[in-house]
C-alpha positions in Angstrom: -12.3 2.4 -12.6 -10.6 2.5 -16.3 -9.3 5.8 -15.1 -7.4 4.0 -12.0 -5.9 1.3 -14.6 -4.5 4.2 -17.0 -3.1 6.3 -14.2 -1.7 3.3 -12.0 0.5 1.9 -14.3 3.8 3.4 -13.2 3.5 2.6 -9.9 6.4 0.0 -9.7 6.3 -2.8 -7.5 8.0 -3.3 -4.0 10.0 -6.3 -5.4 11.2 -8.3 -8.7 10.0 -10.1 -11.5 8.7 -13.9 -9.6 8.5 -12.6 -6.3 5.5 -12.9 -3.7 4.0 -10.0 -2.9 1.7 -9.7 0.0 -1.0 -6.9 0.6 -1.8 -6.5 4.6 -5.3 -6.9 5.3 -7.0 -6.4 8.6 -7.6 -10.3 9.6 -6.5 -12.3 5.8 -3.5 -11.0 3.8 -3.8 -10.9 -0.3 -0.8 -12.3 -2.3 0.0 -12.1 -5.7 3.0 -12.5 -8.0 4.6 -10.0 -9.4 4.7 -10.4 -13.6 6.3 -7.0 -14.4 7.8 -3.8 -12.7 4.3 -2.5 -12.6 1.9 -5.4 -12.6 0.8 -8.9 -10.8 -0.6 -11.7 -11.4 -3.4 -12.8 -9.0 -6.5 -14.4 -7.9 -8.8 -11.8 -7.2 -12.6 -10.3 -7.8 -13.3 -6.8 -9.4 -13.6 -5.6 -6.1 -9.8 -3.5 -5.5 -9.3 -1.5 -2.2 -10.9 -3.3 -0.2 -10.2 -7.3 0.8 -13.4 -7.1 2.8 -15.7 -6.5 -0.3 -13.6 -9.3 -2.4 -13.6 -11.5 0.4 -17.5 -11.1 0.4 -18.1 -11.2 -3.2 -15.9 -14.5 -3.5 -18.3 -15.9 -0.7 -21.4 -15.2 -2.7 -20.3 -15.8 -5.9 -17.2 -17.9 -6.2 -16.7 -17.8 -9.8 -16.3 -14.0 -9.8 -12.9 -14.7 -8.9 -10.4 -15.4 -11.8 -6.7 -15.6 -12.5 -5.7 -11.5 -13.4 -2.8 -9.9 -14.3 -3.5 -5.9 -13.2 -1.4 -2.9 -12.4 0.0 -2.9 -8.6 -1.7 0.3 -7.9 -4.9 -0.8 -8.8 -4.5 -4.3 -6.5 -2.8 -1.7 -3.3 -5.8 0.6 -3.6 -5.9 3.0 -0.8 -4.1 0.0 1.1 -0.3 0.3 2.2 2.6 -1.1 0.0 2.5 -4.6 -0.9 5.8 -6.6 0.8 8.0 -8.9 -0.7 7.2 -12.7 1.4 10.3 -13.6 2.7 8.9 -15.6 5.3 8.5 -18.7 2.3 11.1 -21.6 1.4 13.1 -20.8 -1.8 11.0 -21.5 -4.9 11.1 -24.8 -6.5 11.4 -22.6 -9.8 13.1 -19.4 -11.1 11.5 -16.5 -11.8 11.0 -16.5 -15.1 9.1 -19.8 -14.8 7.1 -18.5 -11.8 5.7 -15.8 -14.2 5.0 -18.6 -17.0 3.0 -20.5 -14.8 1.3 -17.8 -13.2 0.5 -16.5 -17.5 -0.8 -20.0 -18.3 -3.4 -19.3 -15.6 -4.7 -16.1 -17.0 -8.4 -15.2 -17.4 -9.0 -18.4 -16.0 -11.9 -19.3 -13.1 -11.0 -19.7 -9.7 -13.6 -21.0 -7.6 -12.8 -19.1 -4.7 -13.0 -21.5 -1.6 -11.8 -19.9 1.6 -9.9 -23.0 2.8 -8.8 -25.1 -0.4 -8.8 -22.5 -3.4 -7.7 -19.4 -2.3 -4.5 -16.6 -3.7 -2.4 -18.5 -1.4 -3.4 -21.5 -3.2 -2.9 -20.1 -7.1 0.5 -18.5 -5.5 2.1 -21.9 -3.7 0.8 -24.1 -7.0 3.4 -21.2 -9.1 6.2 -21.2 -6.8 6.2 -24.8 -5.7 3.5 -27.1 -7.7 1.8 -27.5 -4.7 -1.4 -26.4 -3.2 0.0 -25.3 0.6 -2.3 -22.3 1.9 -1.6 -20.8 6.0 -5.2 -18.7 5.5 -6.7 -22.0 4.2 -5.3 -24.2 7.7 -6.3 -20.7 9.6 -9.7 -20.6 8.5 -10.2 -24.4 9.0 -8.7 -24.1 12.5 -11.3 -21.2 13.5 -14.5 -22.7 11.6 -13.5 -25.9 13.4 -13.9 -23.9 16.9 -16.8 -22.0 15.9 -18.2 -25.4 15.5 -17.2 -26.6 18.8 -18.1 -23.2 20.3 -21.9 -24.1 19.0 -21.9 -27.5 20.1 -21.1 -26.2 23.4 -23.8 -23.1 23.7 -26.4 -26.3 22.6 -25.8 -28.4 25.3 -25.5 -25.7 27.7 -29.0 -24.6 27.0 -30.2 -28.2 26.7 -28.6 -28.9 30.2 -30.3 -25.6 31.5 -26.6 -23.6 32.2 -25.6 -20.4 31.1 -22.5 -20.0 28.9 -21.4 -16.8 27.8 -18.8 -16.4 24.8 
């Protein structure tokens, strides 16, 4: 892995200094801010490459996830380019101060909670002092059905009717 960090830091970034970068994933997108022409700032596990394997380790063991700032190649793995999120209101700071705040953070715990504490959450808190996350109300929503979903195959089965999902 030490190898990956020496040899990745040239890569240079898809955007500028402050802005949000997001890294596809197959069902949750990663975002992070970019610090540098070759680094971001994130909230992330050791586990690069692959969001399903960071996804699981902050599920098992939420406080292996903490505030990082790490070269972009090392975050994009064998992943495609990271985008620029244009999709978000202008920023409530400028860029330099996004980057601050995103500093301050450094090397701190994140207890990683899929719907309230999230990269989404450590990305809205720098850009807007707020802690807005679309995964978070995403991951509510389908929990939420799941629920109902159970609920429903239980009194199906009390009631003695099949119910296929």
């Amino acid at each position: 892995m030490a190898q990956n960090r020496k040899a990745s830091v040239t890569t240079k970034c898809p955007g500028k200094i402050g802005d949000t970068l997001v890294f596809k994933g197959v069902v949750i997108d990663h975002v992070a801010i970019q610090a540098s022409e070759t680094t971001v700032i994130h909230a992330y596990s050791d586990s690069y490459g692959s969001y399903l394997k960071g996804i699981t380790k902050a599920l098992l063991n939420p406080d292996s996830i903490a505030i990082r700032e790490d070269p972009y190649e090392l975050v994009k793995g064998e992943g495609e380019d990271a985008v620029v999120d244009n999709q978000r209101e202008k920023p409530k700071f400028a860029a330099k101060v996004i980057v601050e705040r995103a500093k301050k953070m450094l090397n701190k715990k994140w207890n990683y909670k899929a719907r309230r504490n999230n990269c989404e959450i450590f990305v809205s808190y720098c850009l807007y002092d707020t802690e807005e996350s679309k995964q978070g109300k995403m991951a509510t929503y389908f929990m939420r059905a799941g629920f109902s979903v159970a609920i429903l195959s239980l009194l199906c089965a009390w009631l003695g009717l099949e119910y296929y999902t």
